[in-house]
Biopython code that builds the backbone (N, CA, C, O; Angstrom):
import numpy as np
from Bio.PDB.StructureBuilder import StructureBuilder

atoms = [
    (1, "UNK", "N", (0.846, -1.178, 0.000)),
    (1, "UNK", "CA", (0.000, 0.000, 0.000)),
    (1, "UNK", "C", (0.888, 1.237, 0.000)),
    (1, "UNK", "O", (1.902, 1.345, 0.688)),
    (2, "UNK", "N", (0.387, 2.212, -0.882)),
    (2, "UNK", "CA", (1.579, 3.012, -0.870)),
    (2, "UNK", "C", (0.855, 4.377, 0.182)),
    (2, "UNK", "O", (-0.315, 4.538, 0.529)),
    (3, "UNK", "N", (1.891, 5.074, 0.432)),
    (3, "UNK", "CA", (1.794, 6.402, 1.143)),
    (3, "UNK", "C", (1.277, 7.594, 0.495)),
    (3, "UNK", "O", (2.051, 8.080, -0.329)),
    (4, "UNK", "N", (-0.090, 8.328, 0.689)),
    (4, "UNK", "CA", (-0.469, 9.032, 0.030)),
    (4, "UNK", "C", (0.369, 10.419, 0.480)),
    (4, "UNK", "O", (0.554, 10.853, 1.617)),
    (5, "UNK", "N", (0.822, 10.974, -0.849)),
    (5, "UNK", "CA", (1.573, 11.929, -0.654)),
    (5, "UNK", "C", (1.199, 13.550, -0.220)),
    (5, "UNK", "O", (1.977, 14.499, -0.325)),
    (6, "UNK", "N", (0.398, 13.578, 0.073)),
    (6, "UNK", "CA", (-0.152, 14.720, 0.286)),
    (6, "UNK", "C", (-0.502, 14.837, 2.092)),
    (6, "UNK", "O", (-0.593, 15.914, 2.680)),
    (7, "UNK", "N", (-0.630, 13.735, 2.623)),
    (7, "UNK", "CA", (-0.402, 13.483, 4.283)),
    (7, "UNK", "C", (0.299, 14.113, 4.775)),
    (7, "UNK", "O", (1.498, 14.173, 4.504)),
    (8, "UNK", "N", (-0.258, 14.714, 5.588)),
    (8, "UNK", "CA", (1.128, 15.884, 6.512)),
    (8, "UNK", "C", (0.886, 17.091, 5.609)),
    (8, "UNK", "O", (1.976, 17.663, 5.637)),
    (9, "UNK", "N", (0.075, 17.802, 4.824)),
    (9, "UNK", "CA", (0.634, 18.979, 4.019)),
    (9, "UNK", "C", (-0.845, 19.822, 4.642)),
    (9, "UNK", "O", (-1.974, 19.358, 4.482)),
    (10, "UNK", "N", (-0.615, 20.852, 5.213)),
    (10, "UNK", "CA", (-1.055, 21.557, 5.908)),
    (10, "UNK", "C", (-2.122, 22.128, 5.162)),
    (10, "UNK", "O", (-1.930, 22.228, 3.950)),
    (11, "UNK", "N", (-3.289, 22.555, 5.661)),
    (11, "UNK", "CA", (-4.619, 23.229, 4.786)),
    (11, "UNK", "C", (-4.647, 24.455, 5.468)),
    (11, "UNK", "O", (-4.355, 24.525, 6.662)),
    (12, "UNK", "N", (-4.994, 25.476, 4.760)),
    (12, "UNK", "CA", (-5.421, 26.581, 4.512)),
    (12, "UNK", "C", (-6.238, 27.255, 4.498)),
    (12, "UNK", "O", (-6.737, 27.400, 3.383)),
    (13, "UNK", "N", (-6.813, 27.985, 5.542)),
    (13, "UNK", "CA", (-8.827, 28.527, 5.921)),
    (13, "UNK", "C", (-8.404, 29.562, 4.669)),
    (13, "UNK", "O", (-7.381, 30.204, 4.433)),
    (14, "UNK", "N", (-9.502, 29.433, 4.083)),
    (14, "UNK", "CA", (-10.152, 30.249, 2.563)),
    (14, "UNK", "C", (-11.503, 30.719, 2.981)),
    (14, "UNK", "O", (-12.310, 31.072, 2.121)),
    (15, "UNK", "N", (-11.839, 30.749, 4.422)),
    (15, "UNK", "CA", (-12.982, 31.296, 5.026)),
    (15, "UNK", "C", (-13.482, 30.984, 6.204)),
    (15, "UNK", "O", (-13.431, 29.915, 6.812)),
    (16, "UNK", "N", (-14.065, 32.186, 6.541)),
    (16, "UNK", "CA", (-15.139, 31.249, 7.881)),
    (16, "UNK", "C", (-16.710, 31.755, 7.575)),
    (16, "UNK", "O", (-17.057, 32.842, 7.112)),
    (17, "UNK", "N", (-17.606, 30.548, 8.007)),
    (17, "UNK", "CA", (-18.940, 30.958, 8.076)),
    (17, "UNK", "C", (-19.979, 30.942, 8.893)),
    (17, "UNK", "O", (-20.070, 30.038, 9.723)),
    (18, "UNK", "N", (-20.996, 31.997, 8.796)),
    (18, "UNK", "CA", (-21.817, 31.084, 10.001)),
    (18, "UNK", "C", (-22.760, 29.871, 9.715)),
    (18, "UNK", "O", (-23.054, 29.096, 10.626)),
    (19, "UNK", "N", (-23.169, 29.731, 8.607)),
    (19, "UNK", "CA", (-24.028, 28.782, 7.899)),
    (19, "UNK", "C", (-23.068, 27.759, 7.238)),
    (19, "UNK", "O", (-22.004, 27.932, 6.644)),
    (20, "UNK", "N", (-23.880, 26.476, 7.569)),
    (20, "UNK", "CA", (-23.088, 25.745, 6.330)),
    (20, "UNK", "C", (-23.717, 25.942, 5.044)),
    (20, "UNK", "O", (-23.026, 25.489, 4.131)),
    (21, "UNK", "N", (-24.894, 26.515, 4.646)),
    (21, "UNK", "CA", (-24.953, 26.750, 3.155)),
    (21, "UNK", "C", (-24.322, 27.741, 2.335)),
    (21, "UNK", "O", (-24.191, 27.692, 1.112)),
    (22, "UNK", "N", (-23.843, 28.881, 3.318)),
    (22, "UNK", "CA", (-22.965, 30.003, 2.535)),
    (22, "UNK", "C", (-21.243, 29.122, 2.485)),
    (22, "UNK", "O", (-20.454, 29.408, 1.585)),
    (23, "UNK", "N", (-20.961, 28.300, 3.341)),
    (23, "UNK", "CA", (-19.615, 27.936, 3.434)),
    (23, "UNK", "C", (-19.411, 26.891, 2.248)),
    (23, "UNK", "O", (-18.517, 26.807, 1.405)),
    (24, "UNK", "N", (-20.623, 26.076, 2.489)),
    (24, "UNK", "CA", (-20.408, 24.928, 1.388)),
    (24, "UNK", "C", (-21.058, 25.535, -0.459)),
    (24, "UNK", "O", (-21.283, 24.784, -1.408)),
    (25, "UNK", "N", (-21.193, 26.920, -0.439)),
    (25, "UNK", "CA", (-21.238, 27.522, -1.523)),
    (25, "UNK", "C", (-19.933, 28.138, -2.160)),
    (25, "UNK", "O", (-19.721, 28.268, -3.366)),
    (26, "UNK", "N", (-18.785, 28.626, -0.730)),
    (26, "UNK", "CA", (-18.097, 28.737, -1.177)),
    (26, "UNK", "C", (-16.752, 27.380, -1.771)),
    (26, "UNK", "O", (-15.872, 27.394, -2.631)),
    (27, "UNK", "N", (-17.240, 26.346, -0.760)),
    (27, "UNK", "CA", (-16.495, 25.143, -1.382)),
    (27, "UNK", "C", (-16.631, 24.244, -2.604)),
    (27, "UNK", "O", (-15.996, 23.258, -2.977)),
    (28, "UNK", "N", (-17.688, 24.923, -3.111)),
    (28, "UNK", "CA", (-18.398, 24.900, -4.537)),
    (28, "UNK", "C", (-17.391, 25.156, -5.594)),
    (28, "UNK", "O", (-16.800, 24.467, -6.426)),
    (29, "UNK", "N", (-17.426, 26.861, -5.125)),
    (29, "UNK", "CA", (-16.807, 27.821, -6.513)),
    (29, "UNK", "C", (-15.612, 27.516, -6.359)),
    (29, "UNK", "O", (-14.962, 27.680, -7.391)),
    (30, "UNK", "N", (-14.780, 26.968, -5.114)),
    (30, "UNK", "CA", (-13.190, 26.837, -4.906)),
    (30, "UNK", "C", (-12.920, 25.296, -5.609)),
    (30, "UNK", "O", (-11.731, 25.012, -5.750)),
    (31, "UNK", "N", (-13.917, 24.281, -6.060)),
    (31, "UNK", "CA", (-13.907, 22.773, -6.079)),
    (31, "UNK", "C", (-13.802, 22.497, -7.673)),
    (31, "UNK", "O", (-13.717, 21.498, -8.387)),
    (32, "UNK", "N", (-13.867, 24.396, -7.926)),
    (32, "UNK", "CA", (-13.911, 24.263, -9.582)),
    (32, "UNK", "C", (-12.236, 23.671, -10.463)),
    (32, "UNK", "O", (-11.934, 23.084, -11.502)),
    (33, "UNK", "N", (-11.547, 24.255, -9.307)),
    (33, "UNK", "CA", (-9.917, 24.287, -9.408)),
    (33, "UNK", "C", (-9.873, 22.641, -9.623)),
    (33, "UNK", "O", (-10.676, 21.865, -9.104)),
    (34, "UNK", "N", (-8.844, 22.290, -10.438)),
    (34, "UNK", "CA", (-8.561, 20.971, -10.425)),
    (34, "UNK", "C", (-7.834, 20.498, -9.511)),
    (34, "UNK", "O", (-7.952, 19.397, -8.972)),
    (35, "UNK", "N", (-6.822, 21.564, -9.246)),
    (35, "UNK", "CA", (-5.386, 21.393, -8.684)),
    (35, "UNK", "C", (-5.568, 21.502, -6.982)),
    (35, "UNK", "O", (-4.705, 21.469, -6.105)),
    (36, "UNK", "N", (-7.010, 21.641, -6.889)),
    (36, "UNK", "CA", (-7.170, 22.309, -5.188)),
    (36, "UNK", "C", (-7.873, 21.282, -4.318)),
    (36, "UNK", "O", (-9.064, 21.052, -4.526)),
    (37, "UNK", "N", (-7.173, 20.613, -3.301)),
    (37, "UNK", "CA", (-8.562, 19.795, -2.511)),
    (37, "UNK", "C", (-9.505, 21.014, -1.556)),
    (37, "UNK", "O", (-9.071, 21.787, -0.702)),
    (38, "UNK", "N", (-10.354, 20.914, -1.858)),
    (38, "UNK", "CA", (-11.530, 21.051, -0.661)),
    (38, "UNK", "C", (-12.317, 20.963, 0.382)),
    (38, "UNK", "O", (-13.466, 20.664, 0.055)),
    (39, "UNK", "N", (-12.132, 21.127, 1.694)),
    (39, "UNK", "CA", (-13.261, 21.041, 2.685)),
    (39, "UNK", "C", (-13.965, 21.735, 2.891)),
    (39, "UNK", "O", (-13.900, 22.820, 2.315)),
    (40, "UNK", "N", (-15.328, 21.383, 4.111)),
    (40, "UNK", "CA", (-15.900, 22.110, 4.968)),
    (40, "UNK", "C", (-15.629, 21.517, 6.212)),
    (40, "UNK", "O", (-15.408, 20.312, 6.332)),
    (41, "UNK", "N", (-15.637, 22.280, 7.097)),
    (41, "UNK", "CA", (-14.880, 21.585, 8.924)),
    (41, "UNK", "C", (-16.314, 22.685, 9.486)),
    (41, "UNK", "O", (-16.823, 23.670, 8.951)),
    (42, "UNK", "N", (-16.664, 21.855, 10.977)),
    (42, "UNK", "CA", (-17.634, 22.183, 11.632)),
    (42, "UNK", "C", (-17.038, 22.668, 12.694)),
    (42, "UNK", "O", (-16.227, 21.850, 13.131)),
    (43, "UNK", "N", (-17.102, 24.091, 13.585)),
    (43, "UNK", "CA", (-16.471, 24.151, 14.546)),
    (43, "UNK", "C", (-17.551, 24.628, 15.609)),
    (43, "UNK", "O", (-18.731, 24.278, 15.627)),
    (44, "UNK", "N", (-16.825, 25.625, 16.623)),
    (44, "UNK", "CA", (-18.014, 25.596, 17.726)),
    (44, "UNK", "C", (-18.666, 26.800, 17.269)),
    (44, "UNK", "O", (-19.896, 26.842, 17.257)),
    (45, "UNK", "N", (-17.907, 27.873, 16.857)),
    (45, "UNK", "CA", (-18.660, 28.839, 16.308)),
    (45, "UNK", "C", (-18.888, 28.752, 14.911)),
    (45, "UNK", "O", (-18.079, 29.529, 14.403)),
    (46, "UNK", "N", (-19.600, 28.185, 13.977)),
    (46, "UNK", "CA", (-19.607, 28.262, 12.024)),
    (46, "UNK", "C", (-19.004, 27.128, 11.699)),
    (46, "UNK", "O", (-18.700, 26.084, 12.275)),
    (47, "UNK", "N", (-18.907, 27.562, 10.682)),
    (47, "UNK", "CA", (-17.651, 26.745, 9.630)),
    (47, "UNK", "C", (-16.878, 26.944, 8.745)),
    (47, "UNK", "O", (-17.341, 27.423, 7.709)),
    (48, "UNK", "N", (-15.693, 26.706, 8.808)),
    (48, "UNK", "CA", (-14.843, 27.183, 8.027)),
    (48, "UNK", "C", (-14.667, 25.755, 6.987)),
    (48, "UNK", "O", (-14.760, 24.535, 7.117)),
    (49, "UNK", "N", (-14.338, 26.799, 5.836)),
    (49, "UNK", "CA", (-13.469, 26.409, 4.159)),
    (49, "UNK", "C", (-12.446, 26.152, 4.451)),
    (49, "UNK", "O", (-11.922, 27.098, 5.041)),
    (50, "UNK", "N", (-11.759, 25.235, 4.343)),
    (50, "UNK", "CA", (-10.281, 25.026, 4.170)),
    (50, "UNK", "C", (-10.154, 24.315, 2.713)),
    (50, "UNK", "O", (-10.935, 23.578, 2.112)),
    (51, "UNK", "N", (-8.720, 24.877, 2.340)),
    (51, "UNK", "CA", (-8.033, 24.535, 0.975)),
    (51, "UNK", "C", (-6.305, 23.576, 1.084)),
    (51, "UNK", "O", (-5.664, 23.571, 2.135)),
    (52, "UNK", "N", (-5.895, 22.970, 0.015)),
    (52, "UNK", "CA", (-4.590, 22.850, 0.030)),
    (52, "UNK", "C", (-4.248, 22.025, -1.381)),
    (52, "UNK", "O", (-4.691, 20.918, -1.689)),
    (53, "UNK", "N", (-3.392, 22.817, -2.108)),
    (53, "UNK", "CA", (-2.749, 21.913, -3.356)),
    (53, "UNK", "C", (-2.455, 20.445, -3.604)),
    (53, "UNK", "O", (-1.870, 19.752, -2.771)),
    (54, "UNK", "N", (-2.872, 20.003, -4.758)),
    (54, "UNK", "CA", (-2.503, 18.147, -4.621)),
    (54, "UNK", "C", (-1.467, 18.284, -5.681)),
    (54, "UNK", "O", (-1.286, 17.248, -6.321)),
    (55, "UNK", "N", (-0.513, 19.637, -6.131)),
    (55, "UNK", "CA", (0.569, 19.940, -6.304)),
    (55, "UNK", "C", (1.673, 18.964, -5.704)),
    (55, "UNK", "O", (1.583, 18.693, -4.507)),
    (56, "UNK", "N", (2.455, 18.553, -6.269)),
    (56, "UNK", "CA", (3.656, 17.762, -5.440)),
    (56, "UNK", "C", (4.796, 18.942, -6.053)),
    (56, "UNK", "O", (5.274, 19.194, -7.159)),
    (57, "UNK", "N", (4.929, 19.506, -4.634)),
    (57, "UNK", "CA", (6.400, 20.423, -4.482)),
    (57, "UNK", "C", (7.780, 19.703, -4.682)),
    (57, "UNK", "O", (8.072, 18.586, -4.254)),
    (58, "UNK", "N", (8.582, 20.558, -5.418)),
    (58, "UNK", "CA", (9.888, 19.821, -5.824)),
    (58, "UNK", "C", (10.490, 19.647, -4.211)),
    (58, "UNK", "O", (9.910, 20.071, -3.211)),
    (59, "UNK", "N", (11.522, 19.069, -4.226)),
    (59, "UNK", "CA", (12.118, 19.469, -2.626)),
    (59, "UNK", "C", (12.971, 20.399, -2.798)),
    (59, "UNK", "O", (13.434, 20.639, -3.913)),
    (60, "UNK", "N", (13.394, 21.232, -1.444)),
    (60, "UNK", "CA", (14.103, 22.357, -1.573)),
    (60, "UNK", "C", (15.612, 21.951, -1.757)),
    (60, "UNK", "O", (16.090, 20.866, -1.426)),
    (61, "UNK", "N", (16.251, 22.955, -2.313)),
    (61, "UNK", "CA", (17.921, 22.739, -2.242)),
    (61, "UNK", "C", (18.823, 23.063, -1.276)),
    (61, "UNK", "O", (18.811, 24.211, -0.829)),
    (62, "UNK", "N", (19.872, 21.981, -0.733)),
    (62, "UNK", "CA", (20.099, 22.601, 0.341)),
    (62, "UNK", "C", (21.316, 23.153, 0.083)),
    (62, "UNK", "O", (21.991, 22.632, -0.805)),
    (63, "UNK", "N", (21.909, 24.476, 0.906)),
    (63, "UNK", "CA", (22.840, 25.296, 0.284)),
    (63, "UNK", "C", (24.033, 24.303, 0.678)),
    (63, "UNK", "O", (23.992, 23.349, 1.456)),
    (64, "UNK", "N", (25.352, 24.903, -0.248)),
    (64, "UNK", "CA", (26.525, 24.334, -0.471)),
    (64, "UNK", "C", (27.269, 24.059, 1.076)),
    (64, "UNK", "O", (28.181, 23.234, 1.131)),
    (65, "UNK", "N", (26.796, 24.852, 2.425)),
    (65, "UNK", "CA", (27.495, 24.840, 3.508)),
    (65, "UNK", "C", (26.782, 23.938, 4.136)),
    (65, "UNK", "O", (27.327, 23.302, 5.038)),
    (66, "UNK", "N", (25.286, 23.664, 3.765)),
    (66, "UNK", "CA", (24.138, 22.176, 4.970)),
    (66, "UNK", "C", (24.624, 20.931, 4.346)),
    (66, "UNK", "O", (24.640, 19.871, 4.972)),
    (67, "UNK", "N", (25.207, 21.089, 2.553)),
    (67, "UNK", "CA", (25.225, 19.641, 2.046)),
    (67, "UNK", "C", (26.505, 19.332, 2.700)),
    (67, "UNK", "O", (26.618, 18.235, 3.248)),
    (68, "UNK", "N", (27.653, 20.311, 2.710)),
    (68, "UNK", "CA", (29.216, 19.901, 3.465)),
    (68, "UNK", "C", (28.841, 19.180, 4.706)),
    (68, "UNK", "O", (29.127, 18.005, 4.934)),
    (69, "UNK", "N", (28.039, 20.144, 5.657)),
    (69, "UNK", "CA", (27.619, 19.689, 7.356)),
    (69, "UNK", "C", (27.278, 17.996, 7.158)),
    (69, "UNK", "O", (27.893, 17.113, 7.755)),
    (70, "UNK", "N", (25.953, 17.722, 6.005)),
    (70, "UNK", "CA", (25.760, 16.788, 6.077)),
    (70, "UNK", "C", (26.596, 15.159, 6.109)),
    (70, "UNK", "O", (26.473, 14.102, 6.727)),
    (71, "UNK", "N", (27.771, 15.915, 4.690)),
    (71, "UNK", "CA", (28.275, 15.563, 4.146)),
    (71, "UNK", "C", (29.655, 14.767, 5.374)),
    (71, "UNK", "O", (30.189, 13.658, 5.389)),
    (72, "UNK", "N", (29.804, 16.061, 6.302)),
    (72, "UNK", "CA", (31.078, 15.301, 7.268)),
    (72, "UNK", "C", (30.083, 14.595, 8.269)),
    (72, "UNK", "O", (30.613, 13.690, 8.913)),
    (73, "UNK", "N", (28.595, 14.852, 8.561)),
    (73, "UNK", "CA", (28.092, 14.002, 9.977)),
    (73, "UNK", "C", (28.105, 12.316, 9.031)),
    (73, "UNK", "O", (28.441, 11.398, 9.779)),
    (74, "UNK", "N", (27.831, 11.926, 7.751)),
    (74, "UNK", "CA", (27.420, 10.993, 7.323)),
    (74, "UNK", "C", (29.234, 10.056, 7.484)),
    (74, "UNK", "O", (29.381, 8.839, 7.368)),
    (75, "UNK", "N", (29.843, 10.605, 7.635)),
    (75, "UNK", "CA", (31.190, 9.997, 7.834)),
    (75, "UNK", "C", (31.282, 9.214, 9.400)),
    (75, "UNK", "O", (32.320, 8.652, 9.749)),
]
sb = StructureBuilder()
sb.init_structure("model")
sb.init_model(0)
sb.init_chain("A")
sb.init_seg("    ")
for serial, (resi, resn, name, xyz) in enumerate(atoms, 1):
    if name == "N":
        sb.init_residue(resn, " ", resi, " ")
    sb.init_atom(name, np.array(xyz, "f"), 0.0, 1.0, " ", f" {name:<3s}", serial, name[0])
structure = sb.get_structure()
């Protein structure tokens, strides 16, 4: 079974509401995006929209002085 890659990648409030029909209207017009997952979350006051990319980010580069560091701990 493989590891879905998007686990661990943090979501993003794109709103809060007091209704769930104005919130889940806006998770409508945001659900149009291909590239975007979508919720609605119930809290104590409303509900908020949350968003987050199913984008897979390159990984970052690490500069020439973290790859050396790395480079002498792996010794």
């Amino acid at each position: 079974m493989e590891a879905d890659p998007l686990f661990g990648r943090p979501w993003k409030i794109a709103g809060r509401f007091d209704t769930f029909e104005s919130a889940d209207k806006k998770r409508k017009q945001l659900s149009s995006n291909k590239n975007l997952q979508v919720k609605v979350k119930r809290q104590l006051k409303g509900f908020v929209v949350k968003t987050r990319s199913t984008l897979e980010e390159q990984p970052k580069r690490l500069s020439r002085k973290k790859q050396r560091k790395e480079k002498m701990n792996d010794r």
